[in-house]
N, C-alpha and C positions, 0 to 999 in steps of 0.2 A: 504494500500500500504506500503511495507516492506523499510527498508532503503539500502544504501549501505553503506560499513564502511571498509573504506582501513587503512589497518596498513603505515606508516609511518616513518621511521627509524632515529634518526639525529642519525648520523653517521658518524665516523671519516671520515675525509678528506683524503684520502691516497697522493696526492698531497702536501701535507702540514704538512708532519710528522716530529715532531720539538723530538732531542737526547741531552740527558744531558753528561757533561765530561765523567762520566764512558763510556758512550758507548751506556747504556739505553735508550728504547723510553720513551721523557717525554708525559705521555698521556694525562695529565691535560692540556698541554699547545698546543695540535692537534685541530683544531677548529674543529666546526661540521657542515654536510652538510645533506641537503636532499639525503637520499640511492639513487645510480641511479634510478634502476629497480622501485623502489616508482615513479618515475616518469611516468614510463610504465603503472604501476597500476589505478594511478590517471587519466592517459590518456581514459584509457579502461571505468575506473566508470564512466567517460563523458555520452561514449557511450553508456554504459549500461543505462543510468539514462533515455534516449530516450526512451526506450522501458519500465520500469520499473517505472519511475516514481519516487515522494521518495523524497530522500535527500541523499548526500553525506559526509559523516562524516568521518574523519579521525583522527585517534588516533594514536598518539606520547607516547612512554614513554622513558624517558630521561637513560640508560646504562651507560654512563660514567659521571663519575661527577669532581669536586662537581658542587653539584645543584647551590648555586648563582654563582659559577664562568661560570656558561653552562646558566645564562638566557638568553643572550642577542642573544647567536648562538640559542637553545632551540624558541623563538622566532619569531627567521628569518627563519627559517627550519618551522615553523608551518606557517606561513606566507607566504612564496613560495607554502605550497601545498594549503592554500584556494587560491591563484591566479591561479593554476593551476589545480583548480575545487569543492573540496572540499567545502559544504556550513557551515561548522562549525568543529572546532577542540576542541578534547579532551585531556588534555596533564596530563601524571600522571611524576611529579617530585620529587623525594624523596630520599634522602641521606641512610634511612634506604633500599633502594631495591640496590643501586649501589655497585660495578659493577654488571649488569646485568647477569642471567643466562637465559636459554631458560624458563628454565619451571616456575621462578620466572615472567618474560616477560609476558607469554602467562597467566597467572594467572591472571595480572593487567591487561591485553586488555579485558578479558573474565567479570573483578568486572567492568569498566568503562564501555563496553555495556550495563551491568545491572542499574549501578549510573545513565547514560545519557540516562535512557528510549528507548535508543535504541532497534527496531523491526528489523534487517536484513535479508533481501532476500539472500543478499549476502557479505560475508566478503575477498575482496581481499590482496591478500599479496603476498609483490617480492617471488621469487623462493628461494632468500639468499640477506643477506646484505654484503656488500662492504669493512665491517672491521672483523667479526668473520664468515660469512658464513657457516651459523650451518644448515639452510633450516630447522629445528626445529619448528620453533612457529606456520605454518601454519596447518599444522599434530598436535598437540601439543592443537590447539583451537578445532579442530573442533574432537579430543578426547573426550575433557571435556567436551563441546556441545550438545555430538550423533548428529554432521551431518557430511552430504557425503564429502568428502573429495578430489578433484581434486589437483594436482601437474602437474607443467611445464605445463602448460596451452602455447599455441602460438598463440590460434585462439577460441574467445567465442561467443556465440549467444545463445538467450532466444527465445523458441518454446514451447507457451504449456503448461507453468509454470515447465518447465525444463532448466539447463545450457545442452548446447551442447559444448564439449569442443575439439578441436583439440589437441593432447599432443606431447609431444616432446617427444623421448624416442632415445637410445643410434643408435640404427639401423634401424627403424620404424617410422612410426607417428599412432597412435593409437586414432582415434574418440571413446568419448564415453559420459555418458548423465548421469545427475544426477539432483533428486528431490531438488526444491528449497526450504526451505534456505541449501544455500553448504558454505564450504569456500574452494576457487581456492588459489592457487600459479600460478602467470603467470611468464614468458621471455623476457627477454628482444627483442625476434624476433613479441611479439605480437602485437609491433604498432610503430611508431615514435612520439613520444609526442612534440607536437609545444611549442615552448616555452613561457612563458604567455606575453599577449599585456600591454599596459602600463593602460590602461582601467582595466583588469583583476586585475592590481596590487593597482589600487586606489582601486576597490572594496574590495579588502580581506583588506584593515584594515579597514574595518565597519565590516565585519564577525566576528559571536562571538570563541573567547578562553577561553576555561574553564577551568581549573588550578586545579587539586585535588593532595592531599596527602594522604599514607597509609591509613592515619587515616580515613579517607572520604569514602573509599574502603572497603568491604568483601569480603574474600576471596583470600587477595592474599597469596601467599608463602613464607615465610622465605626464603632466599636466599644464597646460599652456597658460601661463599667467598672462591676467591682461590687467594690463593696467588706469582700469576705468576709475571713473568719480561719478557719482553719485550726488545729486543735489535738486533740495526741497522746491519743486516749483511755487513761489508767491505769487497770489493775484493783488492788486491792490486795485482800490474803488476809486475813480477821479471824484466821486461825492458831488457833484455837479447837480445845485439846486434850480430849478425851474420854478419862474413866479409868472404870473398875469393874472389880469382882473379874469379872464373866461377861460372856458373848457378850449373853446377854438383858438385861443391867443397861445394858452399853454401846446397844445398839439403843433403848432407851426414853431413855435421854438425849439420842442423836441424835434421834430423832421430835422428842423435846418442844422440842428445837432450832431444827428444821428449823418447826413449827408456831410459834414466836414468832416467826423470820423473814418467817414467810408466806409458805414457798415450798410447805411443802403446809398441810391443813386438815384438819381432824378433826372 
């Protein structure tokens, strides 16, 4: 019986985006969360584990750093997904891989299946994450893998030692089926995830956390640093009062306003 093994994202906080004087986002100082959509994922591996049987293994690897200033969010993030079904987490940490790129990512999920003996039926993963949304790594594993490959997933079920997948597509929903082991990308349309019981959250800290570095790992990738900046778009109001005696006096001053901004034409 094969496992299941949902990718996991700690992932900035978009809520909680902290700017330096310049202007810049400080990223170091953005805590991290579990990705939404990981939570859709985790919900679904439940389901799936009903019919499939197995174990639930979820693998974290840490994108932004530094590593010891990220353990204690790193942690709480791996911690929330065994409460939220996962029976054991893999977490690859490493100064040498951050900032994360897709194909360096998808490398280290692909060497820690291999490290953690993992056998997977099925490898799920969000559709995108919540702070670079590349939709990247799920396309990306199941490359380097040679398996079938499903995206935007909204609707799964196992028939036959097949996925049956419902998809989401731009115009359409498009059913289609693929030999297991696959790896899906699911939607956030594919389920509503309960949020874990206080039961659920005693038991994930007796679940194991396994902690690896580069060094521990074959196969991952060099990582291509880029060296972006990041910075807070400000809007600011020109506050520009409009008076006149009438409704029609103040409308023709707005127009003529609005026509030397260039936002309409006359």
């Amino acid at each position: 019986m094969g496992d299941i093994v949902v990718l996991v994202k700690p992932a900035l906080n978009p809520d909680m985006v902290r700017s330096k004087p310049d202007g810049t986002v400080d990223i170091d100082a953005i805590p991290l969360k579990l990705d939404d959509i990981d939570a859709n994922a985790l919900f679904e591996a439940q389901k799936l584990k009903q019919v499939l049987g197995g174990k639930i293994a979820a693998i974290l690897v840490l994108t932004w750093g530094p590593a010891d200033k990220r353990a204690k969010d790193l942690r709480m993030v791996a911690q929330e997904a065994l409460a939220r079904g996962a029976d054991e987490a893999h977490i690859v940490a490493d100064d040498s891989i951050i900032p994360g790129d897709p194909v360096t990512t998808a490398s280290a999920v692909i060497a820690t299946i291999k490290k953690a003996g993992l056998n997977p039926d099925i490898i799920l993963v969000a559709e995108a994450s919540i702070d670079q949304t590349t939709g990247q790594i799920a396309g990306r594993i199941a490359g380097k893998l040679g398996l079938p490959f499903i995206s935007f997933a909204r609707k799964l079920e196992v028939k036959d030692g097949k996925i049956v997948a419902e998809r989401d597509l731009e115009e359409h929903i498009e059913v289609l089926e693929a030999p297991l082991p696959a790896v899906v990308s699911v939607t956030q349309e594919i389920n509503e995830p309960r949020p874990p019981t206080l039961i659920q959250i005693r038991r994930a800290a007796k679940k194991p956390q396994n902690y690896y570095k580069v060094a521990d790992l074959e196969g991952v990738a060099t990582p291509v640093k880029q060296g972006l900046e990041y910075k807070i778009l400000t809007v600011s109001r020109k506050q520009t009062i409009i008076e006149g005696d009438t409704l029609e006096e103040i409308a023709e001053k707005l127009i003529s306003l609005l026509e030397q901004e260039g936002v309409i034409k006359l």
